[in-house]
Every structure is written in structure tokens, then in C-alpha cells.
C-alpha positions in Angstrom: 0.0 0.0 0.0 3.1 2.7 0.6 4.2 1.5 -2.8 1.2 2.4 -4.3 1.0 6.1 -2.9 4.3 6.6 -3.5 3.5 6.2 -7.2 0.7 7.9 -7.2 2.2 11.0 -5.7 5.4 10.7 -7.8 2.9 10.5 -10.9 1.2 13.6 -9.2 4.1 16.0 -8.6 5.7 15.0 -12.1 2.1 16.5 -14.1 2.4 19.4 -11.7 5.8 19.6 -12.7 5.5 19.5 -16.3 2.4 21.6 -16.2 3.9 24.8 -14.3 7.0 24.6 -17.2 4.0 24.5 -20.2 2.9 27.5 -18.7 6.5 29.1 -18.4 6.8 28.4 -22.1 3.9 29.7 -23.3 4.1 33.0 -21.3 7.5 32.7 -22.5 6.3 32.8 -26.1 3.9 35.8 -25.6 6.2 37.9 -24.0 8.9 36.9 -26.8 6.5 37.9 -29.5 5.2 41.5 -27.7 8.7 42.8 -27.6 9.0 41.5 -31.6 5.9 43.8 -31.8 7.3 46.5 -30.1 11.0 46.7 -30.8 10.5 47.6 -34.6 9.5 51.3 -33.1 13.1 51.3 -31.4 15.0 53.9 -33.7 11.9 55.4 -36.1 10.5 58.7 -35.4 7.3 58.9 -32.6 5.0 60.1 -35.2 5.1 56.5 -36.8 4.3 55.1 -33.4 1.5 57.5 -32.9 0.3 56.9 -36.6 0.4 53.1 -35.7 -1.1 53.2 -31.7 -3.0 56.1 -31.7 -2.6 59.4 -29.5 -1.4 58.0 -26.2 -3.6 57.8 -22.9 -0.5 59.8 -20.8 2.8 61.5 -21.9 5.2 63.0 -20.2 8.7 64.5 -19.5 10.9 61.8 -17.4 13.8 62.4 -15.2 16.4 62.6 -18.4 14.6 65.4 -19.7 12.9 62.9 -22.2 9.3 62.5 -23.2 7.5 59.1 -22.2 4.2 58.2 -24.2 1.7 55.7 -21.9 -0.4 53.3 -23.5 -2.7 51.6 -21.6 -5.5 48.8 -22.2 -7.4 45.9 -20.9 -7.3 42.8 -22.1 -10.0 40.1 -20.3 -10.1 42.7 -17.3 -5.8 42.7 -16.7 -4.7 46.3 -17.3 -1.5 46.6 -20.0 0.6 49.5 -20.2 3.0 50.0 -22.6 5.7 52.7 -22.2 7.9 54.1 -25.1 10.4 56.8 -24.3 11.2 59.4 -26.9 14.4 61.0 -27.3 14.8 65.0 -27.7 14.9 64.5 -31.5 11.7 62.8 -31.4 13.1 59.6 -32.3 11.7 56.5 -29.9 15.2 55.1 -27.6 13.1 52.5 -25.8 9.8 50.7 -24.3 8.5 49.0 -20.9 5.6 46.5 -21.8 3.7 45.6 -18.6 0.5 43.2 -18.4 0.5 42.5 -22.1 -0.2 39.6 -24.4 
């Protein structure tokens, strides 16, 4: 009888196991393929973003003296912001993607 629950809970903890590292991948996967979505800004002028998003829902000057455009939706009720900054030559330099997929 110890055999037996041994192998059941060894059976057990290995689909938990392999189930938590499905998730990883496909969150993985997601997150892989937002920053491919977003990186192509990275070096183009703002107005393409802004031609491509929309105005954004925030902007404003950051602590390098830069401006920061906020994007924010919801997706299935979880909020996603999405943060590009813009360079003083109106050029975008970078992006934070939080919540997204």
C-alpha cells in the first residue's frame, strides 16, 4: 500500500511539474513575441508610433529630460501598459511593456 501512494504522488508531482513549465513556455512565447511587436519602433521617429497606436492615454517628460508616451488597455479585465520613451529628437530610444499579451 506505501508503494502504491508513493507512485501515485510521484505520478502527481511529475504533471504538476511538467504543467507549471507548459505555462512558463507559453508566457514565454507571448512575451517573446510583444517585444518583436514592439521593438520595430526602437529607432523610427514617434510620429510612426503615434500613426500606428493612436494618441497615447498619458505623456510625459521623465527624469532625463525625455518624453515618455503611456499606453494603456485591458485585455479580459488585466490592465497593459505599454511605455515608449522618446528622445529630444523625437526619435523612440526604448519601451516597458507591462501586463501585455
Amino acid at each position: 500500500m506505501k508503494i502504491f501512494k508513493s507512485i501515485t504522488l510521484l505520478i502527481f508531482f511529475c504533471f504538476a511539474f511538467s504543467g507549471c513549465q507548459t505555462v512558463k513556455k507559453k508566457t514565454d512565447a507571448i512575451v517573446e513575441k510583444e517585444n518583436q511587436k514592439l521593438s520595430k519602433y526602437i529607432g523610427k521617429p514617434s510620429n510612426k508610433l503615434k500613426n500606428d497606436l493612436g494618441n497615447p492615454d498619458e505623456d510625459f517628460k521623465n527624469e532625463d529630460g525625455n518624453t515618455e508616451l503611456v499606453y494603456k488597455t485591458k485585455k479580459y479585465g488585466i490592465p497593459c501598459e505599454r511605455k515608449f520613451e522618446i528622445d529630444s529628437n523625437s526619435i523612440v530610444i526604448g519601451f516597458v511593456s507591462k501586463g501585455c499579451f
